[in-house]
N, C-alpha and C positions, 0 to 999 in steps of 0.2 A: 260243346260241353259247357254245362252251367257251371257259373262258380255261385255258389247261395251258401244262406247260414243252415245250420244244423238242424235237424229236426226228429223229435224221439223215436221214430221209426226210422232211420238212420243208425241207430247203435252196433243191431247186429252186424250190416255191411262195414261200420267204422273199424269193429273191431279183425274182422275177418282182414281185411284190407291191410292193416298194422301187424295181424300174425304173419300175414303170406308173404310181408318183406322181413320178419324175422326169421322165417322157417328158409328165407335161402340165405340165412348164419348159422342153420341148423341149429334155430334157438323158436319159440315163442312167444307169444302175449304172457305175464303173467298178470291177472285179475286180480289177487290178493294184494299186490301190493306196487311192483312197478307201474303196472297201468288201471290201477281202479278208477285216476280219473273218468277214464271211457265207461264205466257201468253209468255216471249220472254226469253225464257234459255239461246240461242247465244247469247242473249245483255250482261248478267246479267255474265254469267261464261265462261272462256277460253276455247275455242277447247279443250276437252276429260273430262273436270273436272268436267262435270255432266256423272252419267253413268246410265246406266239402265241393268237391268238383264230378256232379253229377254228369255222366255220359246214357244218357235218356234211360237214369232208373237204375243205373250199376254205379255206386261210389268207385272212383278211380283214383282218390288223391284227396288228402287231407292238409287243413294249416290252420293255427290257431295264436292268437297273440294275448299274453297274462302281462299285464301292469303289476309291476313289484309294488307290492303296498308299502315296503318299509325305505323304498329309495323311488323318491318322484321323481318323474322324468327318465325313467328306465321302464322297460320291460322285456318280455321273454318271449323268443321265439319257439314256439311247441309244436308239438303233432305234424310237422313238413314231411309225410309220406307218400309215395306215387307208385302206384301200380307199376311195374317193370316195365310194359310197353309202352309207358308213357315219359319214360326217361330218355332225356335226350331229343324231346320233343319242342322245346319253347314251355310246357306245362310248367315245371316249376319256377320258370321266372315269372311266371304270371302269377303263383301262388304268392310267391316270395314279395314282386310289386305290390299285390293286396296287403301283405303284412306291412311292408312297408309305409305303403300312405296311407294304412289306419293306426301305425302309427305315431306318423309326423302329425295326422289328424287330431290327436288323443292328447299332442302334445309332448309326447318321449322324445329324447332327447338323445338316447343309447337303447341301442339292441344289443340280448344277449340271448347264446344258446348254450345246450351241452347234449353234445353227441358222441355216440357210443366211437370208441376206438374203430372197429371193426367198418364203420362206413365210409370208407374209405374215397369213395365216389360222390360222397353227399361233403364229406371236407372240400375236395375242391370247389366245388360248386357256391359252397360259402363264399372260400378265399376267391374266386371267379368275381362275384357279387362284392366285395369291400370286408368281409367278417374277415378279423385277426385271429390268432391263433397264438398265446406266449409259451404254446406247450404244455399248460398247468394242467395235468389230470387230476379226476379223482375215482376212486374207487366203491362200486355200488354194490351191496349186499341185497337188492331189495326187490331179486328177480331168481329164479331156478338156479343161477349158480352166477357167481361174482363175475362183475365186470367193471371196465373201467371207461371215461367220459372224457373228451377236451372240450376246454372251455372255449367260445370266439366270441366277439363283441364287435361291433360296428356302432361307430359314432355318428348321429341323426343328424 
């Protein structure tokens, strides 16, 4: 499997990919407003800093890294999705490496995420990897119906 940057012929499969690990939370994509990033990636993130893990022509996994513009030397860990049968496989420490040392690359100095309560399996996996967890949630209005987010941060 390739891991490569993004490309506009990629959207549909990105988006399909991020509902199908929502719909087993018997949830969705929402396009209006939780995930509109994904209608226009090139707007939203730098040349290479969305990537997908192409399996010859089927997106299987996505990961993506945003530099906080108001705190240098921080950024944000985004879009870390994997197809189901690919959990559990070594595939997300590879996504997660890439984040990683285009990271340290970039110059960040701290990562951070927020992930929905409900993924349960994708928390450890952080905590697995060095991401904290102080418990802080917060609460999101801005998908089919409220949810809530922990925050974790690893130090670069």
């Amino acid at each position: 499997m390739l891991l490569r940057p993004y490309r506009h012929d990629d959207k549909d499969a990105v988006i399909a990919l991020i509902d199908g690990v929502y719909r087993e939370y018997a949830d969705c994509v929402h396009l209006e407003k939780a995930e509109a990033d994904l209608l226009d990636i090139p707007a939203i993130f730098s040349p290479g800093h969305f990537m997908v893990l192409d399996d010859d022509g089927e997106i299987r996994a996505t990961v993506a890294i945003a530099p906080d513009p108001e705190r240098p030397g921080v950024c944000f860990l985004k879009r870390l999705y994997l197809d189901a049968r690919l959990r559990g496989t070594g595939s997300g420490g590879r996504l997660l490496d890439w984040f990683l040392s285009t990271a340290r690359a970039l110059g960040m100095t701290r990562a951070e995420l927020w992930s929905d309560v409900r993924f349960e399996r994708a928390h450890a996996f952080y905590r697995k990897h060095g991401f904290r967890s102080d418990g802080e949630a917060r609460r999101m209005d801005d998908s089919w119906q409220p949810y809530r987010e922990y925050f974790y941060s690893k130090e670069l």
